[in-house]
N, C-alpha and C positions, 0 to 999 in steps of 0.2 A: 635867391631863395632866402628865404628869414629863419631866424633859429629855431623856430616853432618846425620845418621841413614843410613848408604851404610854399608851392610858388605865389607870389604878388600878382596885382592884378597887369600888369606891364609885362614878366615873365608869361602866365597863362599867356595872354594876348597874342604874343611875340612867338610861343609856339605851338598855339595853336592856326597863325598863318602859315607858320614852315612846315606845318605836318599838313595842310591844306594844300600846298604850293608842292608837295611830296605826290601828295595821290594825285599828280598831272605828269609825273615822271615817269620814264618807260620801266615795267616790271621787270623783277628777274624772273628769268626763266627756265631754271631749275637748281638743283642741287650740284655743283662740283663733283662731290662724293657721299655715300648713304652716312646720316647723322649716326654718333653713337648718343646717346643719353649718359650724362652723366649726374645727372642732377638724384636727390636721394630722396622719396613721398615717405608718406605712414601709410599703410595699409588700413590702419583703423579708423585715420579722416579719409580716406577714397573711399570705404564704404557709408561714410556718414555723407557724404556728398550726394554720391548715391541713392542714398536715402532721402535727400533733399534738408539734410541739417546743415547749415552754413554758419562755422563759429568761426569767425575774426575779428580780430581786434578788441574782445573781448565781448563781442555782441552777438548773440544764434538767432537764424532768421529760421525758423521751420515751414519748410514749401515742399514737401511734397509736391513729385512730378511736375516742379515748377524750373522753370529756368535759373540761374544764378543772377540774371541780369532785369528779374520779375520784379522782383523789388526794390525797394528805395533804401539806402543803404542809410544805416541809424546815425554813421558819426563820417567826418573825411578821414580817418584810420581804415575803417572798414571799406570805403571805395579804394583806397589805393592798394590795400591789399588782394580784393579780387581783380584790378587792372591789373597787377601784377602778372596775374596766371601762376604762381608758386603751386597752389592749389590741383594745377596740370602735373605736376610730381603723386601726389598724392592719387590721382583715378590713373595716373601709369603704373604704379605700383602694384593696384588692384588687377590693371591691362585683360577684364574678362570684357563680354561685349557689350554690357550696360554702360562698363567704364567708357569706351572706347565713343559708343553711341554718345552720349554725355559730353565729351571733351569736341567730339565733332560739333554738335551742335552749338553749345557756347561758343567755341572758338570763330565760327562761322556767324553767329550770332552776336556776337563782340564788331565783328569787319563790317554788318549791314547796320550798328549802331553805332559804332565812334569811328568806323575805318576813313573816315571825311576828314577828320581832325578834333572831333567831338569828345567831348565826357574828360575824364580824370586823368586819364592813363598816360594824355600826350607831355609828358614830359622825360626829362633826358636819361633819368635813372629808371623807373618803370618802363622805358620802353627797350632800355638794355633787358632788365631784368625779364621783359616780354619776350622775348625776340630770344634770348638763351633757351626759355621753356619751350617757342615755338620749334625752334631747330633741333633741341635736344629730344625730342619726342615726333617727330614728323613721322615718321614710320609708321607711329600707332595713330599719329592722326589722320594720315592722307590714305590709307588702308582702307580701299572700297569708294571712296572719292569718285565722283561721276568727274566730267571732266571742267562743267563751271565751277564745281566748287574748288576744284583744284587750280585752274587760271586765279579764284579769288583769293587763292592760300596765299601762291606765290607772291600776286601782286599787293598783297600785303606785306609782304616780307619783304619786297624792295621799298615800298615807301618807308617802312620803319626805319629801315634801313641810310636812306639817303635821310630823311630828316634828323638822325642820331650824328650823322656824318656835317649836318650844318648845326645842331647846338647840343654838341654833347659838355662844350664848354661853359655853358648856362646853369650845369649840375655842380651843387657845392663839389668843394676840396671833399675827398676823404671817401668812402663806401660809397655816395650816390656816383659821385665820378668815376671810380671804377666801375659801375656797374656799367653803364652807360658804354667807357671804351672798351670792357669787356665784351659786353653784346656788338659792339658795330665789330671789333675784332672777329667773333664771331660769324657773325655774317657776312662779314665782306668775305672771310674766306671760305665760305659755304655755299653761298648764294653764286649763281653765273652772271656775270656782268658786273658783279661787286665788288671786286678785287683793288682797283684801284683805289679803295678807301680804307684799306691795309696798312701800310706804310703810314701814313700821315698819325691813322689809330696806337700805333705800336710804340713809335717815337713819345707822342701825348701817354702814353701808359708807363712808359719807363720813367717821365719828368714827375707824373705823380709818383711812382714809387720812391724817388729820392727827396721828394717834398716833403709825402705824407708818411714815412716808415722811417723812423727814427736810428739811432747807434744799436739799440735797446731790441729792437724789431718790434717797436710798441706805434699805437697812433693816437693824436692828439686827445681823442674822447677818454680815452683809458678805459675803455670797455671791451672786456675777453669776447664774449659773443660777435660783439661789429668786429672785433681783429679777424677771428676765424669766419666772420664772412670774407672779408677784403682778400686772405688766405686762398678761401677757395676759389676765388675768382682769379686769382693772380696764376692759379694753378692753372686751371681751365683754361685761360687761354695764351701760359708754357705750351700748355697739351695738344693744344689746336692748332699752333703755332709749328712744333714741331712736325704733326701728323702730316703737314703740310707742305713740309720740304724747308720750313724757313727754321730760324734762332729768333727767340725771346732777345732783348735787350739785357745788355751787364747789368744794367739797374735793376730791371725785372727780377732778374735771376737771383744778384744780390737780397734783392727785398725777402725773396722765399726763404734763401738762405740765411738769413736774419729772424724771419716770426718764426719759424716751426721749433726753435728750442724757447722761444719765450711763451709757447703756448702749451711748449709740454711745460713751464714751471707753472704754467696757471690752470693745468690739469690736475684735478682729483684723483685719488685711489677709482674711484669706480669710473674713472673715462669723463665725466661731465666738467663743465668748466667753471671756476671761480665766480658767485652771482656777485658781480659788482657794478657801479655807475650807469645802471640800467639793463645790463646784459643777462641772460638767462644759463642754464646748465647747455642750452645746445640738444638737437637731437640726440636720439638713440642711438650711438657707434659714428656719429658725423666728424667730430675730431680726429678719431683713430683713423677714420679715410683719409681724411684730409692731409693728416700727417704720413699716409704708408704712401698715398701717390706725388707728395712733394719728392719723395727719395732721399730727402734731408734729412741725415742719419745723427746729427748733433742732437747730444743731451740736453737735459732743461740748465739752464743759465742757474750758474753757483750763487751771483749775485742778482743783483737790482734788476727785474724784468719788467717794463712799462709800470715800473711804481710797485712792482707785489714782488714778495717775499716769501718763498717755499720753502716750509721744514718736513721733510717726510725719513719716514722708517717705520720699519717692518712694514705692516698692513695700512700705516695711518698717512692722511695728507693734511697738512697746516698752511694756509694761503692767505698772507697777513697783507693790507692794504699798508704800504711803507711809504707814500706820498702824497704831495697836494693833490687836492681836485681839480681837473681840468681846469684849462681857464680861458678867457675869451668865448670863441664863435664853440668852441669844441664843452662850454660846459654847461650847452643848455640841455644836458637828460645827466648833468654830475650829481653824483650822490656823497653826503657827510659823512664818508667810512672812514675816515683817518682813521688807520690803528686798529681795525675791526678787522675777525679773522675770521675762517671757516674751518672747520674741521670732516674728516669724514672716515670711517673706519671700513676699509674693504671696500664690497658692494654700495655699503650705507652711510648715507649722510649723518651726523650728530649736529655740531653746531653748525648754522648757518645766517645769513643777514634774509631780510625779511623780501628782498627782490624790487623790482619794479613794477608801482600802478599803477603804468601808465594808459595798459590796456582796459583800467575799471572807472578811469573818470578824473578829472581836475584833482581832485580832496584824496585820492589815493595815491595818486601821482606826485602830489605833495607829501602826504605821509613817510612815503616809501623811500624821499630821498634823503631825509630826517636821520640824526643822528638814533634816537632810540628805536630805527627800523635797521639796527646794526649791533651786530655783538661786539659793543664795545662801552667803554665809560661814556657819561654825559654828565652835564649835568643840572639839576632841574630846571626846565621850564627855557634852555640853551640847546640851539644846534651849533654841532662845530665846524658848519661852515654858512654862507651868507645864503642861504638857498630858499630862505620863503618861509612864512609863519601857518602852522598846522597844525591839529589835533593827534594826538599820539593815540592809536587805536589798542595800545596796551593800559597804558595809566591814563588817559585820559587827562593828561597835561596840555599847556601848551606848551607852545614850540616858539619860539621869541628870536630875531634877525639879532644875530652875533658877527666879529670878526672873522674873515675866511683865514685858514690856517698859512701866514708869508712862510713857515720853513718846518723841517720835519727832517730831524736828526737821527742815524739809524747808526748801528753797528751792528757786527755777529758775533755771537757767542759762541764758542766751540770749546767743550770740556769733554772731562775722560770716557762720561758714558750720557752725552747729551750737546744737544748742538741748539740756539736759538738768536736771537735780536732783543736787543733792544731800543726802541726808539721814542722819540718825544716831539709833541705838538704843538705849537703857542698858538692855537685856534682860543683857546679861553685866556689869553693875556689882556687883550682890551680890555675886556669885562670885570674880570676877575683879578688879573693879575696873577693867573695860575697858568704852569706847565705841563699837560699831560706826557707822565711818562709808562710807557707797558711794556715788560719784559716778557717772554715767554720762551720756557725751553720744553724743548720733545726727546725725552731718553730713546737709545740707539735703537729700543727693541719698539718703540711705538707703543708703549705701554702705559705712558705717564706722560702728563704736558702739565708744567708748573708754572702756572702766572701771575705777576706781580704790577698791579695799578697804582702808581703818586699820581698824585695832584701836590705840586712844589711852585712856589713862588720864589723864584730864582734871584733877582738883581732886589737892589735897595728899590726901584719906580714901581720894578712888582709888587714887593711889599707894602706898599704906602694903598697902589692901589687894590690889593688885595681887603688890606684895614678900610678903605672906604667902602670896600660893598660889604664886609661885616657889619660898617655902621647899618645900610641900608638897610640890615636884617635883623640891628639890635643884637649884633652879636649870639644870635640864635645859629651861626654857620652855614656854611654854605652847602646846602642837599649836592648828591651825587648818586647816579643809580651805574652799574655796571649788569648791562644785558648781554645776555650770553641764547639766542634765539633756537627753538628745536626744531628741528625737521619734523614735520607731520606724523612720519611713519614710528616716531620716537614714541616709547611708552615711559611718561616720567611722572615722579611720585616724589614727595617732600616726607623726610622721614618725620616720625614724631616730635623727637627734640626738635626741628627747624634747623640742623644744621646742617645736613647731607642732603640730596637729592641725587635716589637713584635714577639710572636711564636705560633702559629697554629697549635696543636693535632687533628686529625682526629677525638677525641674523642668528640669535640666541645670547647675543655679547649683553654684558652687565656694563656700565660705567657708571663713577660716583663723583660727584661733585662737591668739594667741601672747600671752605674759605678760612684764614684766620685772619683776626684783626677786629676794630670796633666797624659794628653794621648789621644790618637785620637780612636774614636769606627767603627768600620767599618763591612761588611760581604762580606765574600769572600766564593772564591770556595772550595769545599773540596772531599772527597773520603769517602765511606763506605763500607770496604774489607769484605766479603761471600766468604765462600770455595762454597756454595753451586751454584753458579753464573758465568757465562762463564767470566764477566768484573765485574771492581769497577762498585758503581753504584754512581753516583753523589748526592752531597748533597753541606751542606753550612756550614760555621764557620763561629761565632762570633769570632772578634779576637779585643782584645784589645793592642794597641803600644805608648808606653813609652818612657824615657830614663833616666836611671840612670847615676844621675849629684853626687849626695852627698853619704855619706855613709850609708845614711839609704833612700829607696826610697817606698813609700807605695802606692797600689790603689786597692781602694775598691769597690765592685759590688752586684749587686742584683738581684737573680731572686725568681721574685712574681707572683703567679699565679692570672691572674686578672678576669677570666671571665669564666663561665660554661654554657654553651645548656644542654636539653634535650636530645639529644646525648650520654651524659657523661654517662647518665644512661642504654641509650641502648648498650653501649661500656660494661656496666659493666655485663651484663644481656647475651649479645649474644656473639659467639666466631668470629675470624677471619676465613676470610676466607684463605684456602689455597694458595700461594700462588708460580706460576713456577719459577723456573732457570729463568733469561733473560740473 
């Protein structure tokens, strides 16, 4: 498979024989024991389904009373998404008898169109991820089943089944591959007649675990979202594993035992996860499951957790990006956050990185993984790292191919009434000859977070080459912007002077943003990228702009929460409300 996630045309080929050479093998014929469903939908996409709105991949097809499988899918993200069946979480949710009517008919309707070996789906990881939704939900599906459709359930679940069982080895390293010996684990101990494809499965699942799941309980992408899938899958079939009479593998076990405290440090105050190197916040309560049914009772890691760096107290969480960008096969969805952090207060977000767009198209997908789509320094017209030349959808800059950052020096701060990091980048050494360094500290009570930006040209080579890109500019200096990104739900205002910028929580909280040092304070437009959302949705950045004249250039900033309502506490007390697609 290529780093794009397309299998080639040799891969297709190759299995779409073995899922062809599958549907000549004898079915299973029934279930071991009644399925439980553990998988989690939204209720608010099972009624949009329902309704015949189909949003994936950032594409909505509107069909009423139409099939899912009526139309021609806009992008290959959106076919692989509905081959998936994920979507079968979301009308079990809903589990009334529209839903039920609906999931029957697709599903059935999927087996008389690709059950041959045809369409998108036949590959190692979608047909794990297949084959999980079909078994985790069979109850609601096969409920009123005459008796062909149910000989066709089955014997689709054995071919998927033995074809996962001859190339589930053909799914990259890392989340496809577990998906893949996830579902044949799955099934083979589900399904009757499938069992001997257990063992060989279980073995293959523990070797990834010790491959792909690091000291750290981190994996090569360094994306929070793909960990807390890999997480849950590793869990799910611990669960199925044991329900079963058998043991998970030491390595298996180990692995769990490793991610669930690096995902509580990459956990927010409000339960969502750190949006970094393409990953999103995660469902609604999916973490918190995730972590109550590992049983893994260990704390979030004091130090280094897959490259992030958590300061929390009282009500607030700080989740600093503290390392390189992937690299290799693992850094084609890596994002330039060196040093870029998120903040969130309680319930609500404050500062955040601008997300992944990947779901809106090439030019957003570029954007997005752009240094100025990160709350962090840049500087003009420079990403810090080697990820592609783009359009900044804030300033309207470009984005010009710089050095990827070789090292990223970190420490911790701990003082009497505040604890923080400081660390440094040589992403802009080639260029520039400049060392980004960012310190930031969070007071015990969560009340104040003080941070401190250089740009310093460290060794005598730094310096010479720093002086030659002065010349380049005529010793006009070198621009630097420091963005600081807002959550949507943020209400923010630039005071009159330009020097403060209040920010308005829904929760009733005040926080204020002030800087010292030479530099102009401004707010401007910005983007906040959801897969789950047909467009960005607009928001604001604080953006601080500079210019480094000398070989050390500092400026330093503050955000202080100033003000609490009564609010705060009904924030803390009541949950949100659901909220649709726009």
């Amino acid at each position: 498979m290529h780093q794009d996630g397309f299998p080639g045309f040799r891969t297709r080929f190759a299995n779409r024989c073995h899922a062809k050479l599958a549907a000549r093998a004898r079915s299973a014929t029934g279930f071991v024991s009644q399925p439980e469903p553990r998988t989690i939908g939204a209720f608010a996409r099972g009624k949009q389904l329902i309704a015949g709105n189909f949003l994936f991949a950032g594409h909505l097809i509107n069909a009423p009373d139409q099939s899912i499988w009526a139309a021609t899918p806009p992008s290959q993200e959106f076919a692989e998404e509905i081959q998936g069946f994920v979507w079968l979480d979301d009308l079990a949710s809903v589990g009334d008898g529209d839903a039920r009517k609906r999931a029957q008919a697709w599903m059935l309707e999927w087996i008389d169109l690709f059950g041959r070996g045809g369409g998108d789906g036949w590959t190692p990881d979608l047909t794990g991820r297949r084959l999980i939704r079909w078994i985790n939900h069979a109850i609601f599906l096969i409920a009123g089943m005459n008796s062909d459709q149910s000989y066709a359930f089955f014997r689709s679940l054995g071919q998927q089944t033995i074809f996962l069982s001859r190339r589930w080895q053909a799914a990259t390293p890392g989340l496809p591959r577990f998906e893949a010996l996830t579902g044949l684990i799955y099934a083979g101990l589900s399904l009757e007649g499938m069992e001997a494809r257990v063992d060989p499965a279980v073995k293959a699942l523990a070797r990834e675990c010790a491959d792909q799941i690091d000291a750290e309980g981190g994996i090569p992408t360094r994306n929070p979202e793909e960990l807390l899938d890999v997480f849950t899958l590793l869990n799910w079939a611990a669960m199925a594993l044991s329900e079963s009479g058998r043991q998970a593998a030491g390595a298996h076990i180990a692995a769990i035992e490793r991610i669930a405290p690096t995902l509580r440090t990459l956990r927010h105050a409000d339960g969502g996860l750190a949006r970094f190197h393409g990953g999103g916040r995660g469902l609604e309560g999916r973490l918190d499951h995730a972590l109550a049914t590992s049983g893994v009772r260990a704390a979030a890691n004091a130090g280094l957790s897959m490259g992030y760096t958590r300061l929390g107290a009282g009500r607030t969480s700080l989740i600093i990006d503290t390392a390189r960008p992937p690299r290799g096969a693992a850094s084609a969805n890596a994002h330039a956050s060196t040093l870029a952090f998120e903040l969130t207060s309680g319930r609500r977000p404050l500062v955040v990185n601008c997300g992944s767009g990947a779901h809106f198209g090439a030019e957003w997908r570029k954007a997005g993984r752009a240094t100025p789509s990160h709350s962090v320094l840049g500087l003009a017209g420079v990403s810090s790292s080697r990820l592609g030349a783009s359009k900044h959808f804030g300033a309207g800059e470009k984005i010009f191919l710089t050095a990827t950052p070789q090292k990223v020096h970190l420490q911790k701060v701990v003082e009497q009434n505040a604890t923080g990091v400081v660390a440094a980048h040589d992403g802009y050494t080639p260029s520039h000859g400049l060392t980004h360094m960012r310190r930031i500290e969070l007071t015990t009570d969560g009340r104040d977070v003080s941070g401190e930006d250089t740009l310093v040209a460290v060794s005598d080579s730094d310096q010479a080459r720093f002086d030659r890109a002065m010349d380049q500019v005529s010793l006009q200096g070198i621009p630097f912007t420091v963005r600081f990104h807002l959550h949507p739900d943020v209400d923010a205002a630039l005071d009159l002077g330009g020097t403060a910028v209040s920010m308005a929580l829904r929760s009733g909280e005040i926080w204020v943003f002030r800087f010292d040092g030479r530099g102009e304070l401004a707010l401007e437009s910005s983007v906040y990228l959801e897969k789950t959302r047909l467009k960005p949705r607009k928001t604001k950045q604080v953006v601080l702009s500079g210019v480094a004249m000398d070989y050390a250039t500092r400026i330093r900033w503050t955000l202080a929460k100033a003000q609490e309502t009564p609010s705060v506490l009904r924030d803390l007390e009541g949950g949100d409300a659901a909220e649709l697609p726009s």
